[in-house]
PyMOL Python script that loads the backbone (N, CA, C, O; Angstrom):
from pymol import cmd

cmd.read_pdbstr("""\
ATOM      1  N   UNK A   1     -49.434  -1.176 -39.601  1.00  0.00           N
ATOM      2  CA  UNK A   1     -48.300  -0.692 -38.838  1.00  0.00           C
ATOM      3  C   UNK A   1     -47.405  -1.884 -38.490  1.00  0.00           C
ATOM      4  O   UNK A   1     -47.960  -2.911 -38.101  1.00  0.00           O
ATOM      5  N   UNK A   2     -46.171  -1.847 -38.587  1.00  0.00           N
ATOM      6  CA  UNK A   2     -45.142  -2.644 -38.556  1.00  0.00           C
ATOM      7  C   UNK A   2     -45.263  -2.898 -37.061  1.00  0.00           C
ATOM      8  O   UNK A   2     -45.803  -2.008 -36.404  1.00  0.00           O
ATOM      9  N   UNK A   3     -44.678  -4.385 -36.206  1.00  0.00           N
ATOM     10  CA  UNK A   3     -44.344  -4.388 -35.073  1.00  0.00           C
ATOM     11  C   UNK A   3     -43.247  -3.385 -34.282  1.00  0.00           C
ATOM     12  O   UNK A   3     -43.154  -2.959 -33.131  1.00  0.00           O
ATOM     13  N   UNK A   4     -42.583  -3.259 -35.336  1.00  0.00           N
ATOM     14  CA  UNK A   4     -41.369  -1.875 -34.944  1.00  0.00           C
ATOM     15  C   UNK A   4     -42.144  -0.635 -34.032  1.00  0.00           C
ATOM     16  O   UNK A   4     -41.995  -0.124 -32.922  1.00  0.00           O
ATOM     17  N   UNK A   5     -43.339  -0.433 -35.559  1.00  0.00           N
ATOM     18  CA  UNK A   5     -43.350   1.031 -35.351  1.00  0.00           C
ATOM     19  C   UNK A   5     -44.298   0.947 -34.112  1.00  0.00           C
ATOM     20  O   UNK A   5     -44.088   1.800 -33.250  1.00  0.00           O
ATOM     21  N   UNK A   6     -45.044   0.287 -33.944  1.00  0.00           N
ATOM     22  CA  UNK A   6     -45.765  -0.358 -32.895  1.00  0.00           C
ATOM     23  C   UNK A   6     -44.877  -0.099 -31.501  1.00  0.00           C
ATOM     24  O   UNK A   6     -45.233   0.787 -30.723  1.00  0.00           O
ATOM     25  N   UNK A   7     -43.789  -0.863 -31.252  1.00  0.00           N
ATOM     26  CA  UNK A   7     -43.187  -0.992 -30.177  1.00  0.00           C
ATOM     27  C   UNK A   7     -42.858   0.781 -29.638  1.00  0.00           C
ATOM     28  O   UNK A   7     -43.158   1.406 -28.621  1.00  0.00           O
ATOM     29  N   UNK A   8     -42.155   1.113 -30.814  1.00  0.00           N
ATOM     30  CA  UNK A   8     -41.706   2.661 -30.660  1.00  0.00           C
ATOM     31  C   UNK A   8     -42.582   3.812 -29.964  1.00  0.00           C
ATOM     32  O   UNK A   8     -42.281   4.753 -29.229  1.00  0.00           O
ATOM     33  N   UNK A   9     -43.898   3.303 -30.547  1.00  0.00           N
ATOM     34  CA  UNK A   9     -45.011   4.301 -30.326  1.00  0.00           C
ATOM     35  C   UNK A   9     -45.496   3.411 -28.960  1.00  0.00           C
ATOM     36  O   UNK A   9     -46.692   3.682 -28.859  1.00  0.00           O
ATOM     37  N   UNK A  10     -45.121   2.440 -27.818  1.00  0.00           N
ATOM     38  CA  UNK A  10     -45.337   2.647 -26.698  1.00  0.00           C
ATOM     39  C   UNK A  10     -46.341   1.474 -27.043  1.00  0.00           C
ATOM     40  O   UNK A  10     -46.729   1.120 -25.930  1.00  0.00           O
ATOM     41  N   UNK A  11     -47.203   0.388 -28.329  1.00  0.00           N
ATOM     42  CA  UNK A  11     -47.720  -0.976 -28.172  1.00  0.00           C
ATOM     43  C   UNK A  11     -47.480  -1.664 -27.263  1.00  0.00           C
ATOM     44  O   UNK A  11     -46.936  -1.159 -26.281  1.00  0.00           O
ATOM     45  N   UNK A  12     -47.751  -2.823 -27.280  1.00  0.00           N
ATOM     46  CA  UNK A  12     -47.562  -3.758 -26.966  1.00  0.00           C
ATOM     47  C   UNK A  12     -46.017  -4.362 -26.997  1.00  0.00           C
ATOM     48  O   UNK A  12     -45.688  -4.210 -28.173  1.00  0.00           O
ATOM     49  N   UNK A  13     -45.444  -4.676 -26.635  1.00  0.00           N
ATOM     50  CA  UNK A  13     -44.188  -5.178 -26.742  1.00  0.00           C
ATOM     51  C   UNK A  13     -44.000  -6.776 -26.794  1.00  0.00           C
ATOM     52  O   UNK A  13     -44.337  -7.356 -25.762  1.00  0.00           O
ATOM     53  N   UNK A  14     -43.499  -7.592 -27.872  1.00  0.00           N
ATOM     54  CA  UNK A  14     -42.945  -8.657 -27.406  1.00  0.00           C
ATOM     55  C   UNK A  14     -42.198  -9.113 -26.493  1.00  0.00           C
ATOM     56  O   UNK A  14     -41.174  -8.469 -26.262  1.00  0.00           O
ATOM     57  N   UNK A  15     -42.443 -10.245 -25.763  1.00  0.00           N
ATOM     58  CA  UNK A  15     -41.169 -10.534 -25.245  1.00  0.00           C
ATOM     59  C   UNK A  15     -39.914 -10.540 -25.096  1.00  0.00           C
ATOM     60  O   UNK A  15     -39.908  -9.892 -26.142  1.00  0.00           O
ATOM     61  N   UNK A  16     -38.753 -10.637 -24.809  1.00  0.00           N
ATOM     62  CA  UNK A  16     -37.705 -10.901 -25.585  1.00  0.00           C
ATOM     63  C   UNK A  16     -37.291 -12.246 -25.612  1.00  0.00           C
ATOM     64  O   UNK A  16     -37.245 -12.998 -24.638  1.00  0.00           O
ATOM     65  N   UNK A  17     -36.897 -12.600 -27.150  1.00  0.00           N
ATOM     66  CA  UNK A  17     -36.663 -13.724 -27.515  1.00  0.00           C
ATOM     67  C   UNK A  17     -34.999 -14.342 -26.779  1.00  0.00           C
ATOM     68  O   UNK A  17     -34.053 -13.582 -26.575  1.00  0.00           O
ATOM     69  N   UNK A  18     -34.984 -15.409 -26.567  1.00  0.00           N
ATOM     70  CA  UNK A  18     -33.341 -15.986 -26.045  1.00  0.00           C
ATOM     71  C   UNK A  18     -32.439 -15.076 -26.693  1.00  0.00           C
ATOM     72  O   UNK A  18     -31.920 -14.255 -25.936  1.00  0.00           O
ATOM     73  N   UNK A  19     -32.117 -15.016 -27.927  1.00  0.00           N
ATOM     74  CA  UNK A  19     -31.500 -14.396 -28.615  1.00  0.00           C
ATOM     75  C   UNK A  19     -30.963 -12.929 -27.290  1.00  0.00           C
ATOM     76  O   UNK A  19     -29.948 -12.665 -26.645  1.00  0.00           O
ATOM     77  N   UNK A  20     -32.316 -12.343 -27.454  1.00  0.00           N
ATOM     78  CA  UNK A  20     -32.030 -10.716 -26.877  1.00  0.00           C
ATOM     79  C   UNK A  20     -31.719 -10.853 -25.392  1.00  0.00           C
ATOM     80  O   UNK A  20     -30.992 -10.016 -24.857  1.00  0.00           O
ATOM     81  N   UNK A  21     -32.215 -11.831 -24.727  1.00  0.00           N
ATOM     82  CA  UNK A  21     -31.955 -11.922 -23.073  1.00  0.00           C
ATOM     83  C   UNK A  21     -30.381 -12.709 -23.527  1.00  0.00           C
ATOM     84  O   UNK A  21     -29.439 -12.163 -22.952  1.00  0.00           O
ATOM     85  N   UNK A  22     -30.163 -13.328 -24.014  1.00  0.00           N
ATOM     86  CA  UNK A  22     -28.873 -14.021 -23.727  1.00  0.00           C
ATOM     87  C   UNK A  22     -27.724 -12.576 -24.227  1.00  0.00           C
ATOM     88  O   UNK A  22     -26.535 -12.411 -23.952  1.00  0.00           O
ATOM     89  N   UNK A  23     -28.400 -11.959 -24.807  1.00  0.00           N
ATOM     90  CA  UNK A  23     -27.425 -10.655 -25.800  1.00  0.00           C
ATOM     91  C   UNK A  23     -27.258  -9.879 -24.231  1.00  0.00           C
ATOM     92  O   UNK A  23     -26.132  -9.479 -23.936  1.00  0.00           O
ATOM     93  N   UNK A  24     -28.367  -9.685 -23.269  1.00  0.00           N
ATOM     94  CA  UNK A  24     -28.630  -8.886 -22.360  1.00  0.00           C
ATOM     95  C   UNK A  24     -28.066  -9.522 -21.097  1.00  0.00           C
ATOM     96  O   UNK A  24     -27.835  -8.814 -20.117  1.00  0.00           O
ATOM     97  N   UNK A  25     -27.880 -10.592 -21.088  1.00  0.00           N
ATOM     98  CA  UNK A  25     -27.015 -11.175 -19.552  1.00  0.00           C
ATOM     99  C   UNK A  25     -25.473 -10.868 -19.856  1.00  0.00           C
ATOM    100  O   UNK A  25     -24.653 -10.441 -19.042  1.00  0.00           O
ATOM    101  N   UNK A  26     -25.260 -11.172 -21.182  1.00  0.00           N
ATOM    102  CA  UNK A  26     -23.602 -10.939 -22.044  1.00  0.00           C
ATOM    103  C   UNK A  26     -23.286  -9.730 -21.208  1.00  0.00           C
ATOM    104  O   UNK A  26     -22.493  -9.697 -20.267  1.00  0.00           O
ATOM    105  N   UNK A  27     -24.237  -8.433 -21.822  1.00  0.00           N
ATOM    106  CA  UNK A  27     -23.521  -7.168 -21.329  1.00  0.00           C
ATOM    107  C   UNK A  27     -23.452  -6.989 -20.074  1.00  0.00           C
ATOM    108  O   UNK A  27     -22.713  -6.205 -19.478  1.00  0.00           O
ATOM    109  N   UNK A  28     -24.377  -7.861 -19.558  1.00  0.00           N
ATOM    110  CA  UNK A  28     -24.489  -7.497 -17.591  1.00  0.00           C
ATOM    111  C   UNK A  28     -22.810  -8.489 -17.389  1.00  0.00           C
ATOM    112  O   UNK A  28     -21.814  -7.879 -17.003  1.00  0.00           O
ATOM    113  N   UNK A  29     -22.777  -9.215 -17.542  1.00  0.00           N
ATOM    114  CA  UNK A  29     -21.513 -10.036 -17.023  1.00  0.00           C
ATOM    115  C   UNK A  29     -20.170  -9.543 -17.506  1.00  0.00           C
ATOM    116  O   UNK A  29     -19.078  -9.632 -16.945  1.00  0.00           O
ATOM    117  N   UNK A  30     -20.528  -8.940 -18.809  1.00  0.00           N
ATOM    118  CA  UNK A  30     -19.235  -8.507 -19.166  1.00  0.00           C
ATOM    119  C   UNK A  30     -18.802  -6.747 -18.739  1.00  0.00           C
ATOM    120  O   UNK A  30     -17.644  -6.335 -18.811  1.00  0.00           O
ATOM    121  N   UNK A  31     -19.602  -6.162 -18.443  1.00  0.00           N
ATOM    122  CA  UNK A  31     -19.706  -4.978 -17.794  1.00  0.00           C
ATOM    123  C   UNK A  31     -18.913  -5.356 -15.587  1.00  0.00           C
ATOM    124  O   UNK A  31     -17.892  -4.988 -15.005  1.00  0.00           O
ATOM    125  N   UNK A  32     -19.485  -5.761 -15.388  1.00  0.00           N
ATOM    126  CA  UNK A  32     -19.388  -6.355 -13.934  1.00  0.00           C
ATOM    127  C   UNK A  32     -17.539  -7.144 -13.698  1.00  0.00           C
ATOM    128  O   UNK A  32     -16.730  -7.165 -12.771  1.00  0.00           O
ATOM    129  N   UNK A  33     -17.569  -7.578 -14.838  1.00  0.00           N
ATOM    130  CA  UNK A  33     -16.124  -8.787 -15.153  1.00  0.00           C
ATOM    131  C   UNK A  33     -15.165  -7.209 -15.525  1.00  0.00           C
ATOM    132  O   UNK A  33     -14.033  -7.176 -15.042  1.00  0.00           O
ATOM    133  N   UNK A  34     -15.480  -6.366 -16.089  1.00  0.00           N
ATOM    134  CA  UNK A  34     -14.781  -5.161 -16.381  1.00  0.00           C
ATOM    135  C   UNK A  34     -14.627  -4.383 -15.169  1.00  0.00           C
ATOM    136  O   UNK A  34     -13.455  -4.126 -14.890  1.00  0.00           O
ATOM    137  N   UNK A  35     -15.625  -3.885 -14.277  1.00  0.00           N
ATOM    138  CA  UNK A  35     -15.533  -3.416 -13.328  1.00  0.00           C
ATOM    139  C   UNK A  35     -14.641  -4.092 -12.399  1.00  0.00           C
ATOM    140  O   UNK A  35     -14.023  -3.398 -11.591  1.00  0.00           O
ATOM    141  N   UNK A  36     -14.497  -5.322 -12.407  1.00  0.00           N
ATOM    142  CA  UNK A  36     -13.446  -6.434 -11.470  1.00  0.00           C
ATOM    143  C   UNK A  36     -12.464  -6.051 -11.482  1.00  0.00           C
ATOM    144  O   UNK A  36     -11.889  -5.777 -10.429  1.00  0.00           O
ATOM    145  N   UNK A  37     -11.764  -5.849 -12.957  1.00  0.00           N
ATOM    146  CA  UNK A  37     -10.573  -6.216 -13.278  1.00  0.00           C
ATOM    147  C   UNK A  37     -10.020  -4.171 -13.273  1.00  0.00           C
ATOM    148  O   UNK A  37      -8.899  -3.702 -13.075  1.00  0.00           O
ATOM    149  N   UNK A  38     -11.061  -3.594 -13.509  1.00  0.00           N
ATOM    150  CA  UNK A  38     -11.136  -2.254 -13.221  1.00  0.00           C
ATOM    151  C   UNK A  38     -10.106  -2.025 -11.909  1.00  0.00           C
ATOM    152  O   UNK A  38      -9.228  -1.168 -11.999  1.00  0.00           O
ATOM    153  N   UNK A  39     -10.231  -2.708 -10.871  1.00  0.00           N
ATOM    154  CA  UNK A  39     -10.415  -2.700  -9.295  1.00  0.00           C
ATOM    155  C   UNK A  39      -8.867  -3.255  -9.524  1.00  0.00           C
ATOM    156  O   UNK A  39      -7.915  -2.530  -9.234  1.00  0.00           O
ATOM    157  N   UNK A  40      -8.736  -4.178  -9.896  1.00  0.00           N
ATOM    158  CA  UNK A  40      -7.203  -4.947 -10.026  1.00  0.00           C
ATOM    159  C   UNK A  40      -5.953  -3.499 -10.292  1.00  0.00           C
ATOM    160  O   UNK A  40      -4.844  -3.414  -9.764  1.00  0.00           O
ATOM    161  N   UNK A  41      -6.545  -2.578 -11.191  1.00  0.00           N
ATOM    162  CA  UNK A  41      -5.592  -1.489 -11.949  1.00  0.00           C
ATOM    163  C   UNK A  41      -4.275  -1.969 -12.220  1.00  0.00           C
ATOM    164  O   UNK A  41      -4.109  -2.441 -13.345  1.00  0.00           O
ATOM    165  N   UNK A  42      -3.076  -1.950 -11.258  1.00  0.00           N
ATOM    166  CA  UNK A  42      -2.036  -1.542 -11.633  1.00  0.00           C
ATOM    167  C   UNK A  42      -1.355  -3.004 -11.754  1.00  0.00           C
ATOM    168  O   UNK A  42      -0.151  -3.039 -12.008  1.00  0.00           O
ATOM    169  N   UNK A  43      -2.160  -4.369 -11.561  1.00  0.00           N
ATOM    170  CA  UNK A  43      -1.980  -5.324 -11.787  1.00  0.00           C
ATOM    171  C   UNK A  43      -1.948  -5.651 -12.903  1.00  0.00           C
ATOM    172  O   UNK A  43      -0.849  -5.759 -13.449  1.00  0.00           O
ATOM    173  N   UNK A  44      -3.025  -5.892 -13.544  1.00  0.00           N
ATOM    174  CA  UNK A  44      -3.407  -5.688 -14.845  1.00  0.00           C
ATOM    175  C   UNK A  44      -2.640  -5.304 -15.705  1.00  0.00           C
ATOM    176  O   UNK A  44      -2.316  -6.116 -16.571  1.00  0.00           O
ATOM    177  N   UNK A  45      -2.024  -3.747 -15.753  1.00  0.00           N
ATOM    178  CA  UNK A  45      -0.976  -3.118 -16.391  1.00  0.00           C
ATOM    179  C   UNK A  45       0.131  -3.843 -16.567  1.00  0.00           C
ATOM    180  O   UNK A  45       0.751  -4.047 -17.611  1.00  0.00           O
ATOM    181  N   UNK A  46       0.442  -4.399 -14.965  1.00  0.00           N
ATOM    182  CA  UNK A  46       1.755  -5.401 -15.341  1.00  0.00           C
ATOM    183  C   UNK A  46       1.888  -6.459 -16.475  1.00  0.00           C
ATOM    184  O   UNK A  46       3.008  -6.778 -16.876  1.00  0.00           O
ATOM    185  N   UNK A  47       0.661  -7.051 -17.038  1.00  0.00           N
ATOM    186  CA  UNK A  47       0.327  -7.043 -18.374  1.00  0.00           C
ATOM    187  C   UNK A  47       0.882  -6.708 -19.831  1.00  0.00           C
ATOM    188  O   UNK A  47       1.303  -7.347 -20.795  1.00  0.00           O
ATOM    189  N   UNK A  48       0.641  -5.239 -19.458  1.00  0.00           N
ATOM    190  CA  UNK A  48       0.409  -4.652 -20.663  1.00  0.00           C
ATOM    191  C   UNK A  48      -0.663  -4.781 -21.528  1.00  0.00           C
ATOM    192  O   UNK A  48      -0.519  -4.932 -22.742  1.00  0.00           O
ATOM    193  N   UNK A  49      -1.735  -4.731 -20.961  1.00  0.00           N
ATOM    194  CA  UNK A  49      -3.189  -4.643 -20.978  1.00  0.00           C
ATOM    195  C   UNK A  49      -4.178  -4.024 -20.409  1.00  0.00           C
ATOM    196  O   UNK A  49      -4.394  -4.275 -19.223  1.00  0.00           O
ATOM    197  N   UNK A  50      -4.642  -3.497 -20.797  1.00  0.00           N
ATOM    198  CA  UNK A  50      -5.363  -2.606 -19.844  1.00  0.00           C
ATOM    199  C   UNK A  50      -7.244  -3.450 -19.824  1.00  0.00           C
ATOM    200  O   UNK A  50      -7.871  -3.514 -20.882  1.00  0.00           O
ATOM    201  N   UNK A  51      -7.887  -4.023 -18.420  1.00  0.00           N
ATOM    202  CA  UNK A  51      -8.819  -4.336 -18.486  1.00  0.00           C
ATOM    203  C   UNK A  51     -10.173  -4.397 -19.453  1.00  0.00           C
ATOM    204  O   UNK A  51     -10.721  -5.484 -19.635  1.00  0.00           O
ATOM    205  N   UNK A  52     -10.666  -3.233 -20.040  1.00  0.00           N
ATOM    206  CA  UNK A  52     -11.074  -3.264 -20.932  1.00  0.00           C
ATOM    207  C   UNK A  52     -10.467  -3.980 -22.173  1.00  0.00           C
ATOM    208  O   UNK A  52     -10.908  -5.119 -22.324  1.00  0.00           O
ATOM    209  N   UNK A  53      -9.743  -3.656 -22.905  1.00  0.00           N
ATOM    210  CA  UNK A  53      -8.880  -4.593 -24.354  1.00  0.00           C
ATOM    211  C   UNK A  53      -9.153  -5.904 -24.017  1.00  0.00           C
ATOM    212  O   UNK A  53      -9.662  -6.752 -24.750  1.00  0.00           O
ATOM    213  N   UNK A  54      -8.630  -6.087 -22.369  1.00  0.00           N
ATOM    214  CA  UNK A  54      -8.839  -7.647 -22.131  1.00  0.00           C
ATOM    215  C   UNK A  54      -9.878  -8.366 -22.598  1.00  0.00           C
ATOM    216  O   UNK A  54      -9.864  -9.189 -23.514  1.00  0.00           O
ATOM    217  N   UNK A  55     -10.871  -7.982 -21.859  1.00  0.00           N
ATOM    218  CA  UNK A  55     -12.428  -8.370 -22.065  1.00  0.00           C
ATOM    219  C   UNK A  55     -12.631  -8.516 -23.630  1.00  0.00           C
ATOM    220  O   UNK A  55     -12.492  -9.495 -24.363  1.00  0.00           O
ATOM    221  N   UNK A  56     -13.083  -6.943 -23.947  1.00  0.00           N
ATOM    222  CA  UNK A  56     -12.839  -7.134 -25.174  1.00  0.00           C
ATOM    223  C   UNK A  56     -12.897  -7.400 -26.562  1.00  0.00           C
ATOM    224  O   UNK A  56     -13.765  -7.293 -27.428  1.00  0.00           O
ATOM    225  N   UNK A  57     -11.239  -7.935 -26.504  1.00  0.00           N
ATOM    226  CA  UNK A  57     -10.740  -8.769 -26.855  1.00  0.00           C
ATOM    227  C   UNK A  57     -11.139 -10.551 -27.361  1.00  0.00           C
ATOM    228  O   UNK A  57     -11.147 -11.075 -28.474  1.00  0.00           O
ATOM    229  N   UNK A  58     -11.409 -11.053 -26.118  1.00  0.00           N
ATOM    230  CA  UNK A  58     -12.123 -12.270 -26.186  1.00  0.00           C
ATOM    231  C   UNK A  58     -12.799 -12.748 -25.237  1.00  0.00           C
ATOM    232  O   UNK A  58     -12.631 -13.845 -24.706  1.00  0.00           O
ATOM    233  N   UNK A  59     -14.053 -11.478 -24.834  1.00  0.00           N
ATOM    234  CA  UNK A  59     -15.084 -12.310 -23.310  1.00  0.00           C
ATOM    235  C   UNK A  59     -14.968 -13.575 -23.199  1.00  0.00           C
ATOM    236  O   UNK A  59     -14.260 -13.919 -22.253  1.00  0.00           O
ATOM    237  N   UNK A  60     -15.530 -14.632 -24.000  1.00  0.00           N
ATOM    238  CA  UNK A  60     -15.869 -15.661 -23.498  1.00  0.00           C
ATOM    239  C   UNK A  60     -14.783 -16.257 -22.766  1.00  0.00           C
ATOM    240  O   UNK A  60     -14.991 -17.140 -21.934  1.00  0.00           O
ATOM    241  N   UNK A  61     -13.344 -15.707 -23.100  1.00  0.00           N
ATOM    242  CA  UNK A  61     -12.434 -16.849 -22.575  1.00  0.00           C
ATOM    243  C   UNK A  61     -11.932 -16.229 -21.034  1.00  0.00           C
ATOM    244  O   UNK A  61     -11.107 -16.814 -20.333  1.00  0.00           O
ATOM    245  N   UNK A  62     -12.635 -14.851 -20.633  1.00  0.00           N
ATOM    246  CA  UNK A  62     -12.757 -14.559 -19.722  1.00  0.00           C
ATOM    247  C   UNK A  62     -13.887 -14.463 -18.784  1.00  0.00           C
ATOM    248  O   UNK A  62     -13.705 -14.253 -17.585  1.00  0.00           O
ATOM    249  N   UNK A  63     -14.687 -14.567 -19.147  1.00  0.00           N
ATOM    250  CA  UNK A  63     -16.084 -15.059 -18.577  1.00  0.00           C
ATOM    251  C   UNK A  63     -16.280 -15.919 -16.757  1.00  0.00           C
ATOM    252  O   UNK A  63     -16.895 -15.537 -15.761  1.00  0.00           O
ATOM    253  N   UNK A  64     -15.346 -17.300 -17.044  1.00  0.00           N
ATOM    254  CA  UNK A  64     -15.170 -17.351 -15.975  1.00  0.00           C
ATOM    255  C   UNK A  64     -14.747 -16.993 -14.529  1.00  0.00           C
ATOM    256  O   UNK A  64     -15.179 -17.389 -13.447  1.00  0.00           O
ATOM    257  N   UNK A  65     -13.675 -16.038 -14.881  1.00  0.00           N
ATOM    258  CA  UNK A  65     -13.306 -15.354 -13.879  1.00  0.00           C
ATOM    259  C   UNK A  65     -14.063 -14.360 -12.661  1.00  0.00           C
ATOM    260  O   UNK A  65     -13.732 -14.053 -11.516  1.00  0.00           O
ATOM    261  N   UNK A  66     -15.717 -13.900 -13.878  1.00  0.00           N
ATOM    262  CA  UNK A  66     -16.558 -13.536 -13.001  1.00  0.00           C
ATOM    263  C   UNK A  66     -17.368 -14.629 -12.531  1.00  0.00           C
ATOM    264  O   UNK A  66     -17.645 -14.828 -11.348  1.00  0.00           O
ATOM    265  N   UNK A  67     -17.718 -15.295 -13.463  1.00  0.00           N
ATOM    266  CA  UNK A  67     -18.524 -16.545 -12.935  1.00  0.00           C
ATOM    267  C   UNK A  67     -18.528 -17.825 -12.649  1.00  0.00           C
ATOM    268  O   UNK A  67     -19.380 -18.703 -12.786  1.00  0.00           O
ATOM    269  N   UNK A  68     -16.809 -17.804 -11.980  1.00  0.00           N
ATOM    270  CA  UNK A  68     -16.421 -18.872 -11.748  1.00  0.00           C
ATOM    271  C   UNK A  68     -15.984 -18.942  -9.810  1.00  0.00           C
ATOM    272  O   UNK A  68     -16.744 -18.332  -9.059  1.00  0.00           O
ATOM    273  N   UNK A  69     -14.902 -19.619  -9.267  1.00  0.00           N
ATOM    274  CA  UNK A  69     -15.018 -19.712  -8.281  1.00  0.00           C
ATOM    275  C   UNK A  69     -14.153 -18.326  -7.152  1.00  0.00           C
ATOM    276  O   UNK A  69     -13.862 -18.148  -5.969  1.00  0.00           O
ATOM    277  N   UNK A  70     -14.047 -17.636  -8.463  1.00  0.00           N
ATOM    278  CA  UNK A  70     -12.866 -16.730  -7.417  1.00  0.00           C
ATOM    279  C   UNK A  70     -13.729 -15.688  -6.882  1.00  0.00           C
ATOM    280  O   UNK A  70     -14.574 -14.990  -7.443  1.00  0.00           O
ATOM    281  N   UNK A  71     -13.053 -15.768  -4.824  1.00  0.00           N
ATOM    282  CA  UNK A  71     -14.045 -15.214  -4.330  1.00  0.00           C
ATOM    283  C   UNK A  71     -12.994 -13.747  -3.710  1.00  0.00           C
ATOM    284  O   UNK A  71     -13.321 -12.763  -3.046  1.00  0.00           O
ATOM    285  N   UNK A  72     -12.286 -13.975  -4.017  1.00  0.00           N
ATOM    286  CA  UNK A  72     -11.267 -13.014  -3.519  1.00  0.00           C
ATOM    287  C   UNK A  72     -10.135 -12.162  -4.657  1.00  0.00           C
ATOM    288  O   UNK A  72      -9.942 -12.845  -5.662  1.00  0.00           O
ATOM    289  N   UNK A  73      -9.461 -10.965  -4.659  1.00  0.00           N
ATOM    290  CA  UNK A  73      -9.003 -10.352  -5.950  1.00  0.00           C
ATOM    291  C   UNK A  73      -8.024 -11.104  -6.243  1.00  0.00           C
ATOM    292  O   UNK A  73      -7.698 -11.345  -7.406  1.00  0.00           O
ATOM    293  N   UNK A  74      -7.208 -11.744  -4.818  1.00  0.00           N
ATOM    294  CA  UNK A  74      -6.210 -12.635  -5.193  1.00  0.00           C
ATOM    295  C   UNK A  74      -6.394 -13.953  -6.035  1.00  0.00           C
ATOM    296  O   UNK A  74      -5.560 -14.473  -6.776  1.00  0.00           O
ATOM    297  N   UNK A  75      -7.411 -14.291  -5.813  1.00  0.00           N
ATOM    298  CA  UNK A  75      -7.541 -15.606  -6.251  1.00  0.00           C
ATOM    299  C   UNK A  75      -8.407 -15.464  -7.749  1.00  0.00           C
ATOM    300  O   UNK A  75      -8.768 -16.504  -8.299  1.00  0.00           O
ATOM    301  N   UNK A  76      -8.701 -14.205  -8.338  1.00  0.00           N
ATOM    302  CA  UNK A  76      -8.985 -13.534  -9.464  1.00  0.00           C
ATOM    303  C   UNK A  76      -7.572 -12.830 -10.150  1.00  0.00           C
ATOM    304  O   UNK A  76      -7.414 -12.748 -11.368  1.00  0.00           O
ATOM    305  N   UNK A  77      -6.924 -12.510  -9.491  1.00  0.00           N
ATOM    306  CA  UNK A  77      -5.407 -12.197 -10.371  1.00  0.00           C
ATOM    307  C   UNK A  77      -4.570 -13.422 -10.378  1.00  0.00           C
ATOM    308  O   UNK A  77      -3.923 -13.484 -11.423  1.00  0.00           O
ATOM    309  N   UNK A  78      -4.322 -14.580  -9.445  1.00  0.00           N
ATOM    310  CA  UNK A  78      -3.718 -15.761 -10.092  1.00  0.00           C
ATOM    311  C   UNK A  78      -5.030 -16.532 -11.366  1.00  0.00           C
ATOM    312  O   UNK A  78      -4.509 -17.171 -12.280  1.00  0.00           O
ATOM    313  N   UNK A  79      -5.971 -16.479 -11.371  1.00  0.00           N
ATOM    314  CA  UNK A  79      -7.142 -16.918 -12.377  1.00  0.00           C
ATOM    315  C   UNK A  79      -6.849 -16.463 -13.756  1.00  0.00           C
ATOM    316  O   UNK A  79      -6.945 -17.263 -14.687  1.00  0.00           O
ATOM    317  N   UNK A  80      -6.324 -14.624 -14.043  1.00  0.00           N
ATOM    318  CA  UNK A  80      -6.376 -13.733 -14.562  1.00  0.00           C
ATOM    319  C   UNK A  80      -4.700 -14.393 -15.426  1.00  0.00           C
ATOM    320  O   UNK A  80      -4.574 -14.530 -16.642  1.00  0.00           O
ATOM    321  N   UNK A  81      -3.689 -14.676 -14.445  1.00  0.00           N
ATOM    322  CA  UNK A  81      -2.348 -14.926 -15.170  1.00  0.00           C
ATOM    323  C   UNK A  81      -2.572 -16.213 -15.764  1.00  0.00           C
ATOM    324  O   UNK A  81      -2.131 -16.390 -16.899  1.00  0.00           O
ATOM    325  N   UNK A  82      -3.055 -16.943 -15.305  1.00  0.00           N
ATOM    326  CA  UNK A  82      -3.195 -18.357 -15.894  1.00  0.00           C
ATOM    327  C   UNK A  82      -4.068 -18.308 -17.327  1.00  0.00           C
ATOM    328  O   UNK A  82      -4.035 -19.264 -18.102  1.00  0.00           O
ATOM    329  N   UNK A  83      -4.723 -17.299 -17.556  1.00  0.00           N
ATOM    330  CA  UNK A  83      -5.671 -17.243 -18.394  1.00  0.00           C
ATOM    331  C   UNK A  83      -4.631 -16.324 -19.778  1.00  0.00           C
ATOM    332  O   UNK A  83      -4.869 -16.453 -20.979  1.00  0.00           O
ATOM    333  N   UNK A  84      -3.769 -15.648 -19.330  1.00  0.00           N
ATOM    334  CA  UNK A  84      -2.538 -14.763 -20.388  1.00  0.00           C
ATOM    335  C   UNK A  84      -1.547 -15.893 -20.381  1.00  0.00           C
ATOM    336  O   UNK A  84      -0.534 -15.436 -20.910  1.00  0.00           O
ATOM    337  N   UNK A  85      -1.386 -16.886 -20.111  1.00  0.00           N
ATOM    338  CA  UNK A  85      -0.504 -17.745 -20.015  1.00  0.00           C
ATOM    339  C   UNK A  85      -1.007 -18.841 -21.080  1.00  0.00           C
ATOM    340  O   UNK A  85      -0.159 -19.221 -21.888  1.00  0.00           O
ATOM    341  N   UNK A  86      -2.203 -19.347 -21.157  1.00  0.00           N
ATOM    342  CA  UNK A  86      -2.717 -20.553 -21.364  1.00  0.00           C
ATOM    343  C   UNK A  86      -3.275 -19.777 -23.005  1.00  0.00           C
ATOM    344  O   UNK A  86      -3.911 -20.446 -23.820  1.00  0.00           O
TER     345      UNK A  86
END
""", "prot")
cmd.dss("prot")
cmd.show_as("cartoon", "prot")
cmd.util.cbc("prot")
cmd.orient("prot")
């Protein structure tokens, strides 16, 4: 029996390798960074972007914005223009 079919049928399970936890923090941060900018709405729009596309588009180069120093929406929408600017 394959490790697959193994896992499926309720085995033993491997760990998960870096690979799959780093695949699995991605979606937690980039889900959460969506919900942020979710909250922003009609800001955002001023854009011509709508939060989701943003993300996206190109997470990593938005990434910081959740996990960086902005503790407030304001200081996440000047973060947010500098980042469509640059």
């Amino acid at each position: 029996m394959s490790d697959h079919a193994s896992r499926e049928r309720g085995g033993s399970r491997a760990p998960l390798d870096a690979d799959a936890q780093a695949q699995e923090i991605m979606v937690d941060w980039k889900e959460a960074l969506i919900e942020r900018l979710d909250e922003m709405g009609d800001l955002v729009k001023q854009f011509g972007l709508s939060a989701r596309i943003l993300i996206e588009s190109d997470p990593e180069k938005y990434k910081d914005l959740l996990l960086g120093d902005c503790q407030t929406l304001e200081e996440t929408v000047e973060a947010l223009k500098a980042k469509l600017k640059g």
